[in-house]
N, CA and C of each residue as an Amber inpcrd file, in Angstrom:
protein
   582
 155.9970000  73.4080000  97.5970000 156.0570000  74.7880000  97.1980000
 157.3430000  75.0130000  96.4090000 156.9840000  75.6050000  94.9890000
 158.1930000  75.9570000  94.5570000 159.3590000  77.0020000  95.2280000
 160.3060000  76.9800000  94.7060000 161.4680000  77.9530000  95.2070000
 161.5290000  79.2030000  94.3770000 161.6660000  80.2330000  94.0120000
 161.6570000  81.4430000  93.3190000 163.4220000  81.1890000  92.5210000
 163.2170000  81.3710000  91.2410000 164.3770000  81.0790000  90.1990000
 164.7700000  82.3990000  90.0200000 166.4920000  82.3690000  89.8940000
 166.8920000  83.5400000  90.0150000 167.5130000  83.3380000  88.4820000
 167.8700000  84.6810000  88.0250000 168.6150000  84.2490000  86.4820000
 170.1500000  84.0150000  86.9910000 170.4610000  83.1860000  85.8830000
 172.0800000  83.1040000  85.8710000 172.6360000  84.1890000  85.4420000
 174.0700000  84.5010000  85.5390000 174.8030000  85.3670000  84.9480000
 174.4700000  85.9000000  83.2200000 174.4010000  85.2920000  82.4350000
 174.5480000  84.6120000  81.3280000 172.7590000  85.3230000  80.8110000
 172.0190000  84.5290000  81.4960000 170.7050000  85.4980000  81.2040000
 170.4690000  87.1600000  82.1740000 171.1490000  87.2470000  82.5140000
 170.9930000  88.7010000  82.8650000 171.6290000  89.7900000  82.7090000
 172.7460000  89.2650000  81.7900000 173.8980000  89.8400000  80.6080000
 172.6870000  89.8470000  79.4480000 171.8820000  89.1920000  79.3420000
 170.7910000  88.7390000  77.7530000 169.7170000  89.8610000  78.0730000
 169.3670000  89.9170000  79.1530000 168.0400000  90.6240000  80.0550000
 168.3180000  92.3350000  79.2750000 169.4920000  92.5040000  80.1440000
 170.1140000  94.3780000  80.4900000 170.4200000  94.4510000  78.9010000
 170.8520000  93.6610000  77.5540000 171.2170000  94.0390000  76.4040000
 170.0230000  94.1640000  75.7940000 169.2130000  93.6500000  75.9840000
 168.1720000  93.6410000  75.2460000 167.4360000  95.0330000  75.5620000
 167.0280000  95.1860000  76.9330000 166.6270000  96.5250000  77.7250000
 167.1090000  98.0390000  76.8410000 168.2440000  97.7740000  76.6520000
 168.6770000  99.1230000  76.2390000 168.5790000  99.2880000  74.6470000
 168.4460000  98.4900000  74.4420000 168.0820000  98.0040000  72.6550000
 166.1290000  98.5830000  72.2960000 165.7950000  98.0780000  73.7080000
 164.1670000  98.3130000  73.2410000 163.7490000  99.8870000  73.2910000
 162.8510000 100.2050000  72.7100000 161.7490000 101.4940000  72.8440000
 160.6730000 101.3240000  73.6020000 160.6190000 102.4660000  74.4960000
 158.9010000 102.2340000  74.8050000 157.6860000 102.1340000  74.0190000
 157.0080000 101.6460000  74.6060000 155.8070000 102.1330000  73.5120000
 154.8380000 102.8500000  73.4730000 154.2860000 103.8110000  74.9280000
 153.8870000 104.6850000  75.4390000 155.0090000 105.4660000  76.3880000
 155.9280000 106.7800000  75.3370000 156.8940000 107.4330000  76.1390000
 156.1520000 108.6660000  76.9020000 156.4630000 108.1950000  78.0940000
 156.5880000 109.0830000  79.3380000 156.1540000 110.7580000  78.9630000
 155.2820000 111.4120000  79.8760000 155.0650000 112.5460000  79.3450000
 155.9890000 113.6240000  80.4080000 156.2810000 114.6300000  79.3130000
 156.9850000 115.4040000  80.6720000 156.8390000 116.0350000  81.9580000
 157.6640000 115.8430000  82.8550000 157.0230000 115.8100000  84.1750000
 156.3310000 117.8340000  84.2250000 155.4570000 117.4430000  85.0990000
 154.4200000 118.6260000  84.9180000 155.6840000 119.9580000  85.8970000
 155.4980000 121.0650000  85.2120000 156.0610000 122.1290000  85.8430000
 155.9150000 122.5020000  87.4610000 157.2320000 122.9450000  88.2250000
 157.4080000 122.4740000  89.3220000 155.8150000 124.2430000  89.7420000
 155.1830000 124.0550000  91.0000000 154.3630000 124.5150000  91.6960000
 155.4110000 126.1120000  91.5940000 154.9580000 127.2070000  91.7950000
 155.6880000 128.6990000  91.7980000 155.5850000 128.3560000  93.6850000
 156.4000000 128.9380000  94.3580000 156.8000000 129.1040000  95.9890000
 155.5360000 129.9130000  96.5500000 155.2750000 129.2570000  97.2090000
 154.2490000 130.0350000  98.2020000 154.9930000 131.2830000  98.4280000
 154.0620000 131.7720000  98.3310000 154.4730000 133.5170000  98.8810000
 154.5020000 133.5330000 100.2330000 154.8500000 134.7810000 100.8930000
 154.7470000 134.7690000 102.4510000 153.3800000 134.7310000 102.8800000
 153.1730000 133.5750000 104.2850000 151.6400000 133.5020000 104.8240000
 151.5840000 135.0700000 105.1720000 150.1870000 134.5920000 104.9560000
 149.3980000 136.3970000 105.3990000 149.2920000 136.0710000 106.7680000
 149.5590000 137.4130000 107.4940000 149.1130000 137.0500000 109.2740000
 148.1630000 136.8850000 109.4010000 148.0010000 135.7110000 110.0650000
 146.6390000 135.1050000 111.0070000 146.4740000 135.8120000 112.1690000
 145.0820000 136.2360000 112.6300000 144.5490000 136.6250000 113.4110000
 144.3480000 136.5700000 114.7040000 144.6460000 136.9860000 115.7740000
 144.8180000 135.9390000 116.7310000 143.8650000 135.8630000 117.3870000
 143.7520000 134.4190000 118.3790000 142.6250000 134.0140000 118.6030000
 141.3870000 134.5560000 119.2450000 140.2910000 134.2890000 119.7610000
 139.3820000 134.9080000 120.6580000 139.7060000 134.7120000 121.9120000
 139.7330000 135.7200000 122.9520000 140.1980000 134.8880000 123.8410000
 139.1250000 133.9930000 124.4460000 139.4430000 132.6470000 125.6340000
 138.4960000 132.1780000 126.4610000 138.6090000 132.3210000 127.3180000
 137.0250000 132.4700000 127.5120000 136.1980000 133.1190000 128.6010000
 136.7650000 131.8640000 129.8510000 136.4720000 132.8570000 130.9220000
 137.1690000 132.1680000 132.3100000 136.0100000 131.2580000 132.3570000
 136.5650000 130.3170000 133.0750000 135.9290000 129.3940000 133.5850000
 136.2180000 128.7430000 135.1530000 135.0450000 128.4180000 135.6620000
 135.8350000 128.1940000 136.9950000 134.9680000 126.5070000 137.1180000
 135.8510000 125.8870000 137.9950000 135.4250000 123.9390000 138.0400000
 134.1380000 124.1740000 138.7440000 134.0260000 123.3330000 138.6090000
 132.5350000 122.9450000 138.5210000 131.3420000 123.8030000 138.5270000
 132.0340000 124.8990000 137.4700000 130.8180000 125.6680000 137.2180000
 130.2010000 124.7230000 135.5430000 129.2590000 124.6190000 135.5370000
 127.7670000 124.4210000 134.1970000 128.2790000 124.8780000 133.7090000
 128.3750000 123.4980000 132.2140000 128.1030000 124.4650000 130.7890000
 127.3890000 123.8770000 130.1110000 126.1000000 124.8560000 129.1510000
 125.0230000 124.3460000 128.5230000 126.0240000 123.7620000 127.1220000
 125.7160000 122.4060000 126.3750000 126.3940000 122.0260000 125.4010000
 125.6660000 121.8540000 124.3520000 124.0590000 121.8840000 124.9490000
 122.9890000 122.1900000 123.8670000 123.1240000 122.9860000 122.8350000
 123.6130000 124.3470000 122.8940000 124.1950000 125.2460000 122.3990000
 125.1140000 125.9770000 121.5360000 126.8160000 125.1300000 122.2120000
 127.5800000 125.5200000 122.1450000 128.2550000 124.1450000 121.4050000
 129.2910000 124.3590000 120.1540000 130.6510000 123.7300000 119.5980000
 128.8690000 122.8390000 118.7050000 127.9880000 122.9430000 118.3110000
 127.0540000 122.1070000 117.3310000 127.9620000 122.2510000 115.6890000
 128.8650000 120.8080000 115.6420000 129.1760000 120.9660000 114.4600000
 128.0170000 120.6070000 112.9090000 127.1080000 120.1670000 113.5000000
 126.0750000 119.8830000 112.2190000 124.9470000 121.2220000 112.3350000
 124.5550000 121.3840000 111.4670000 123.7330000 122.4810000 111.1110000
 122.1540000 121.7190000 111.7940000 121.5370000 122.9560000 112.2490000
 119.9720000 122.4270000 112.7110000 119.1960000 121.8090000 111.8260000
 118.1400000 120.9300000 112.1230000 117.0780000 121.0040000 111.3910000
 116.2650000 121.5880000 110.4130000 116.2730000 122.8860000 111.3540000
 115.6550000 123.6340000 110.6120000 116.5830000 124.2840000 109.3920000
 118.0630000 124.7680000 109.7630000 119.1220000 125.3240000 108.7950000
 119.1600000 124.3100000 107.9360000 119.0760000 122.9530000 107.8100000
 119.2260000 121.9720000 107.1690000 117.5180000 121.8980000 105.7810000
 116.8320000 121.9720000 106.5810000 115.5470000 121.8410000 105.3280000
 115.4400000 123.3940000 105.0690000 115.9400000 124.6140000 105.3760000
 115.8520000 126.0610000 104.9430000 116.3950000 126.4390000 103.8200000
 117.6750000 125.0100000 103.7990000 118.3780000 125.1790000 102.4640000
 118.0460000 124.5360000 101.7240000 117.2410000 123.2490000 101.9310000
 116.5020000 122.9130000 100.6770000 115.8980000 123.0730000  99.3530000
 115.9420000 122.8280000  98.6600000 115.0780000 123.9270000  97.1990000
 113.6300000 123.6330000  97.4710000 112.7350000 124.8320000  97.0050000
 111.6340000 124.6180000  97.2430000 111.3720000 124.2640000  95.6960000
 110.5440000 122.4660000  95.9990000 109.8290000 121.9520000  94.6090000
 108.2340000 122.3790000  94.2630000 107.8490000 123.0520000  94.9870000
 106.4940000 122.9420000  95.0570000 105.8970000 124.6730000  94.7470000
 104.7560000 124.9400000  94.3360000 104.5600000 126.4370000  94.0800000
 104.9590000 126.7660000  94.9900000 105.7780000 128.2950000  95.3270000
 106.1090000 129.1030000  95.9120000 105.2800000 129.7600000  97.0680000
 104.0790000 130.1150000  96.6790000 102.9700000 130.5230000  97.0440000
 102.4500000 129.9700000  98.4270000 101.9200000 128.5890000  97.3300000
 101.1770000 127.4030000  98.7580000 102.8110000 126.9740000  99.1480000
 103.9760000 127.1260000  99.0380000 105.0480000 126.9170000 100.0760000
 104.5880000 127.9690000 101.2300000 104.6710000 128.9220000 101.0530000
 104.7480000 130.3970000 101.8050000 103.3840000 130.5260000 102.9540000
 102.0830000 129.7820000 102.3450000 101.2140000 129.6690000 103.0780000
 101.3740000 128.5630000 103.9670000 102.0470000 127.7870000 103.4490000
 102.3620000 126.1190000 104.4090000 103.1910000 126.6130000 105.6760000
 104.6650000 127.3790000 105.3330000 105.4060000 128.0920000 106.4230000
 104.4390000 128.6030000 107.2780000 103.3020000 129.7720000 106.9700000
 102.6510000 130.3770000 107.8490000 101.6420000 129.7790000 108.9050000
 101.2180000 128.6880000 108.3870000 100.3880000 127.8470000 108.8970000
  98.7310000 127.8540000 108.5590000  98.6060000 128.3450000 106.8510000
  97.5850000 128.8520000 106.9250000  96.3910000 128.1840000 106.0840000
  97.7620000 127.0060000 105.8580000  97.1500000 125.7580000 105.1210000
  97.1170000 124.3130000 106.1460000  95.7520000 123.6400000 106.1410000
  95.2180000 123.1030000 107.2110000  95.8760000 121.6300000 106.7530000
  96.3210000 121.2710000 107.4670000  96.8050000 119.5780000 107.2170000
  95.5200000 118.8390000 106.9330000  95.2400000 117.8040000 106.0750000
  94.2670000 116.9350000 105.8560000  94.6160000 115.5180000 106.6620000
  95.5950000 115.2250000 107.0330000  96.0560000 114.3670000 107.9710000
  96.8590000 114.2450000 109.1180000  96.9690000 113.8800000 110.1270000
  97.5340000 113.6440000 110.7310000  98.3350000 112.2300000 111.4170000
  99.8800000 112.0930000 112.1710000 100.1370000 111.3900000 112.4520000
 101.0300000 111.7310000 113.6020000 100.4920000 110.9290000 115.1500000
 101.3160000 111.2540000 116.0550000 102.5510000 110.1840000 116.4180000
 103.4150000 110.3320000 116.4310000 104.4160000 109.1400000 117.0130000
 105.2340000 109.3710000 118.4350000 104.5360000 110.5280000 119.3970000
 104.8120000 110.5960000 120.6280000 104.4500000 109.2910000 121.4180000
 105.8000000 109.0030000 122.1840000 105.8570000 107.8730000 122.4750000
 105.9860000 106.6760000 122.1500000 106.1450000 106.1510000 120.6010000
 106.6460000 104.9850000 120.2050000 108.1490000 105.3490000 119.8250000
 108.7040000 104.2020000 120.0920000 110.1930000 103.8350000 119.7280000
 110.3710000 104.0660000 118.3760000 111.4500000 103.7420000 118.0930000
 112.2700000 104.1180000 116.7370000 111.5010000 102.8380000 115.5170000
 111.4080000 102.1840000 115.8750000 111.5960000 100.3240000 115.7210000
 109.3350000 100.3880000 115.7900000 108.5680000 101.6180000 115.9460000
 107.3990000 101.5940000 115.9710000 106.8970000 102.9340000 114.7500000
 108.0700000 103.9780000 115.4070000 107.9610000 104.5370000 114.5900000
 107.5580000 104.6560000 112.9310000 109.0820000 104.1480000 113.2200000
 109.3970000 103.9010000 111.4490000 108.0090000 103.4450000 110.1600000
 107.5120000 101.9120000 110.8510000 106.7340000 101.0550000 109.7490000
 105.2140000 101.7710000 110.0610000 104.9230000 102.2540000 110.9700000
 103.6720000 103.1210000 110.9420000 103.9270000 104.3150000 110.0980000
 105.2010000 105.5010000 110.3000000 104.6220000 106.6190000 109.5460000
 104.9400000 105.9100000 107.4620000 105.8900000 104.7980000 107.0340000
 105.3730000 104.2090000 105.8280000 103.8800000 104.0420000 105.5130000
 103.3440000 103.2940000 106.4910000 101.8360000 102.7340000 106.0530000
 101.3590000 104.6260000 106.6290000 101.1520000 105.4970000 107.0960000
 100.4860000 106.9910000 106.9630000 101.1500000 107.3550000 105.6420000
 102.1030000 107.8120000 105.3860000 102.1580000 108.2500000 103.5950000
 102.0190000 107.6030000 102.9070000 101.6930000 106.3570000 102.8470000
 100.9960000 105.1570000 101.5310000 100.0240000 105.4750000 102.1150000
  99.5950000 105.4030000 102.6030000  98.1090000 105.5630000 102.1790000
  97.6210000 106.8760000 102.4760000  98.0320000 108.0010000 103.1370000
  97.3170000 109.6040000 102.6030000  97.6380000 110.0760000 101.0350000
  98.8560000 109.5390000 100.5650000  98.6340000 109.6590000  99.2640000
  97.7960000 108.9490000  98.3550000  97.5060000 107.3100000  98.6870000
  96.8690000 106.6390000  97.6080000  95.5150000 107.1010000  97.8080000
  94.8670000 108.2240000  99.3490000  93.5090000 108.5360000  99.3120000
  93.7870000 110.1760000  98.4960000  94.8110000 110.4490000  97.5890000
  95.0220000 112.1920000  97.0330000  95.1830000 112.8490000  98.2710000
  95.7590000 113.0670000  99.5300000  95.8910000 114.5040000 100.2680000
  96.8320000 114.5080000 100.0210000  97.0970000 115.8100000 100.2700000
  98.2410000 116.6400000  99.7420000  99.2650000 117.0510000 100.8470000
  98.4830000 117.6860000 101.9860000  99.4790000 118.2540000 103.0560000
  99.1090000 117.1930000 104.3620000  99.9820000 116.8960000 104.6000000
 100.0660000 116.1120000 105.8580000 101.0530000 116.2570000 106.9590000
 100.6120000 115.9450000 107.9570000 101.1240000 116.5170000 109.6450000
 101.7080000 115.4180000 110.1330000 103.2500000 115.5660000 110.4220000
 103.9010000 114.5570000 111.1880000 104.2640000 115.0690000 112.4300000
 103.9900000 114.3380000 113.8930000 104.1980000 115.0890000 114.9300000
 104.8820000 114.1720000 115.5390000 106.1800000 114.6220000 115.7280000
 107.6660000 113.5970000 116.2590000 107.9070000 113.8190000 118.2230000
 107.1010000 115.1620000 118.3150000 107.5000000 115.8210000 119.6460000
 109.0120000 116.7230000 119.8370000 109.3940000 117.3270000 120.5270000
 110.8390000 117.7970000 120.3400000 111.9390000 116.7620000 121.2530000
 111.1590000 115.6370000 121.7030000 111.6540000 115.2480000 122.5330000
 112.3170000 115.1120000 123.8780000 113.2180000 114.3750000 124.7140000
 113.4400000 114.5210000 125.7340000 114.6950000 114.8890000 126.0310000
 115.1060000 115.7190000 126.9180000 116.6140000 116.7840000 127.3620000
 117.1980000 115.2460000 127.7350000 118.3610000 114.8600000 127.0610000
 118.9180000 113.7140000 128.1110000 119.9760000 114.4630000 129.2640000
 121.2310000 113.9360000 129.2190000 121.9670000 114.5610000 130.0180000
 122.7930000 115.6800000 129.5080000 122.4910000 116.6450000 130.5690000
 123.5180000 117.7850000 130.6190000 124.4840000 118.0800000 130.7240000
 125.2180000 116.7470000 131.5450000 126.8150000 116.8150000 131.4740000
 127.3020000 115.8690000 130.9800000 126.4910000 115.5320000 129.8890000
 126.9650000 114.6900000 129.1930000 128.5650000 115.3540000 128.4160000
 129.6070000 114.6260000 128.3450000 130.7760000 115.1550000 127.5870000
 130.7750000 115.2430000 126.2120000 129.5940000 114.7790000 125.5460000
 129.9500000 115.4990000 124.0500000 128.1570000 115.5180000 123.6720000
 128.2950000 116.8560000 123.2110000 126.9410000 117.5190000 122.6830000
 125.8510000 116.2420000 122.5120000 124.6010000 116.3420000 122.7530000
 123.7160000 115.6030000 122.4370000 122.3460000 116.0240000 121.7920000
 122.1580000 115.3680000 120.8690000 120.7740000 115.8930000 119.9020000
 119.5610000 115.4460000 121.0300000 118.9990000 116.5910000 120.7280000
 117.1190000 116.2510000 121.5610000 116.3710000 115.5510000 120.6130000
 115.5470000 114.9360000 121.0270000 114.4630000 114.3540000 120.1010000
 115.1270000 113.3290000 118.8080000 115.2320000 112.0570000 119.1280000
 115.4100000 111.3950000 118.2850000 114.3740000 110.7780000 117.1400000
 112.9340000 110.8230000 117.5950000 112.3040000 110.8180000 116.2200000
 112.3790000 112.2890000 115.4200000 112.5280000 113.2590000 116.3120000
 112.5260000 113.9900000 115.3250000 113.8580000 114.8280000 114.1330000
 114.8870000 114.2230000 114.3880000 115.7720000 113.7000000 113.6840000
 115.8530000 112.7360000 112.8580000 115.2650000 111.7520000 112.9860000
 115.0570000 110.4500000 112.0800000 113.9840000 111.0580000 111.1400000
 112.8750000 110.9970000 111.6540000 112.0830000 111.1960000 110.5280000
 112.0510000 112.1600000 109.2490000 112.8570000 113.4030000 108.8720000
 113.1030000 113.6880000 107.7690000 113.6840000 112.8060000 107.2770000
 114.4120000 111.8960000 107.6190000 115.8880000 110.7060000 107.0580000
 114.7430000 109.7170000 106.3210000 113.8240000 109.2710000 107.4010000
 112.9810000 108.5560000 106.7560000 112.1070000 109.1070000 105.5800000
 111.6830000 109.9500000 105.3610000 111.0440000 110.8540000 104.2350000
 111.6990000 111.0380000 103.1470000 113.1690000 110.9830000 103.2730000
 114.1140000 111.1890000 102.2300000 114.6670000 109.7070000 101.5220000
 114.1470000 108.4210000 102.2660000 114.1550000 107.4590000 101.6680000
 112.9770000 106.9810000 100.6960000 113.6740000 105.8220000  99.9110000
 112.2620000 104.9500000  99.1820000 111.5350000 104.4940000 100.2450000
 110.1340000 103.8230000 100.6620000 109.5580000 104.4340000  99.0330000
 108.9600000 105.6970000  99.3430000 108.8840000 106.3050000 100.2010000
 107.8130000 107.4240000 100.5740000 108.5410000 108.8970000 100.0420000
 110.0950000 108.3050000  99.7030000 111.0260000 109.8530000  98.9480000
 110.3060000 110.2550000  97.6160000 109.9700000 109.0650000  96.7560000
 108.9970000 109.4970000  95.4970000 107.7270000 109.6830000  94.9950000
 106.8190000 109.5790000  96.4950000 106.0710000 110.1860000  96.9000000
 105.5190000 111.7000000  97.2440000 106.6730000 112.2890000  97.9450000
 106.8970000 113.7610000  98.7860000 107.5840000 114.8420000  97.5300000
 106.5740000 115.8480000  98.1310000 107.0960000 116.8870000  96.7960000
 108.2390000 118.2080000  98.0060000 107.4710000 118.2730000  99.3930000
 108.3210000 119.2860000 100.0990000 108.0670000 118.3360000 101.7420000
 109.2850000 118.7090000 102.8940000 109.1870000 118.6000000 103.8550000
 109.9910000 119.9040000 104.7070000 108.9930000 120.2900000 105.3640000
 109.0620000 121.5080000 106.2520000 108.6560000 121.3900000 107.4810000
 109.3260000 122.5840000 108.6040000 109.2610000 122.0720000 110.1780000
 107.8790000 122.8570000 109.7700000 106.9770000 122.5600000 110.5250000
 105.2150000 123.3030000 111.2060000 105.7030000 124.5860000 111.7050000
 104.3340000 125.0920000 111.0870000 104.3840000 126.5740000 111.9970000
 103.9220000 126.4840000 113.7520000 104.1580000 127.2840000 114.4020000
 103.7310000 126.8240000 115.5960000 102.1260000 126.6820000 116.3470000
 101.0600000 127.0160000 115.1230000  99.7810000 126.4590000 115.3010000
  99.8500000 125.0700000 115.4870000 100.6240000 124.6030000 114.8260000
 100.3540000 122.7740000 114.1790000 101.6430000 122.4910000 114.7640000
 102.2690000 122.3510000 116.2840000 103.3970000 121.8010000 116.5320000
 104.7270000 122.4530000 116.3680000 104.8660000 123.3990000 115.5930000
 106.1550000 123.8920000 115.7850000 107.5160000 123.0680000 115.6000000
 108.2410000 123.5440000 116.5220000 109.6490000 122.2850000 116.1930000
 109.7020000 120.9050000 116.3060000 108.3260000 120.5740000 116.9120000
 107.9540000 119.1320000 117.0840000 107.2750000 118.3220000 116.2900000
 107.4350000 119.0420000 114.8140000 105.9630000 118.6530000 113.8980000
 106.6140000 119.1890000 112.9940000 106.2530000 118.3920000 111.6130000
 106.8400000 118.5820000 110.1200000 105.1530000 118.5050000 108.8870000
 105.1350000 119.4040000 108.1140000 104.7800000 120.0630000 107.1510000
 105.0520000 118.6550000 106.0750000 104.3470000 117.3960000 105.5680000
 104.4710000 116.8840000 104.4090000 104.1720000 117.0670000 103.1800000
 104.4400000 117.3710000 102.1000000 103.2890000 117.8820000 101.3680000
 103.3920000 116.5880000  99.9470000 102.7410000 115.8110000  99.5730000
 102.8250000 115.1430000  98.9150000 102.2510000 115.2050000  97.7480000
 102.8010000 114.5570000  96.6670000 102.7720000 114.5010000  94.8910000
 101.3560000 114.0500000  94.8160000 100.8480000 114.7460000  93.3960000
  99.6860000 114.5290000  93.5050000  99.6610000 112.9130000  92.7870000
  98.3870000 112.2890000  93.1640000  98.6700000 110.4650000  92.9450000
  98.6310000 110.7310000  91.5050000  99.2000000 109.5020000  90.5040000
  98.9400000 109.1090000  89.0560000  97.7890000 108.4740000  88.8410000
């Protein structure tokens, strides 16, 4: 392994003369104007108070501190791609699913490659609106220490809908009205085939 070479006297007298001799060649732009002083903070509000609590009293967490938005708040904000109209009748429930698919009771890992092969093929037969029924699933624990989602297919499966290949397939996905399942059941509505 080499050793790292230091300059002699002699070249670093040559180095620093030369340095001050040269020009840049992209000069420096001037440094940007300093920020104006924060003004005085505005008073903050003070807090809410909290509610008493006594040990080992219950608390529902289903409820309470949900930093992700629901399901439903989550596809409400969605844009609607599809006529307005037959959207509005789909919400109501007044448009009849031409298919159906239940996945109560299979795993994640059963789920999944069955509802692919149901939207390949309700689309390659042309239907249009199709019924996914996830269930709302099962309450796990209540004292559990940090919030827990119900129903894990029915969390997954918009995720799955929003992937290839069945994402360029789907024109809208909406929760069911409560004729057809309700919070346990999703509204597909798929592109018409080429």
């Amino acid at each position: 392994m080499r050793r790292p070479r230091h300059l002699s006297p002699e070249e670093r007298a040559l180095w620093d003369h030369v340095t001050r001799q040269a020009e840049p060649l992209h000069r420096r732009r001037d440094p940007a104007p300093e920020p104006p002083a924060p003004s005085a903070p505005a008073s903050t509000p003070a807090p809410a108070p909290v509610p008493r609590f006594r040990v080992g009293e219950r608390v529902d967490h289903r409820r309470d501190h949900d930093l992700l938005p629901s399901l439903a708040e989550d596809m409400g904000r969605a844009p609607v791609r599809m006529d307005a109209k037959t959207h509005g009748k789909m919400k109501k429930g007044r448009l009849v699913p031409e298919a159906r698919i239940d996945l109560h009771g299979m795993t994640v890992a059963e789920a999944h490659p069955a509802l692919i092969a149901f939207i390949l093929t309700a689309h390659a037969q042309g239907r249009r609106l199709v019924l996914v029924i996830t269930g709302k699933g099962r309450l796990r624990d209540d004292l559990a220490p940090m919030p827990v989602r119900q129903g894990v297919l029915r969390h997954q499966v918009p995720h799955w809908l929003n992937l290839p290949p069945m994402s360029a397939l789907i024109l809208q996905i909406t929760p069911a009205h409560v004729t057809h399942g309700g919070g346990g059941a999703y509204y597909v509505y798929l592109r018409r085939p080429r």
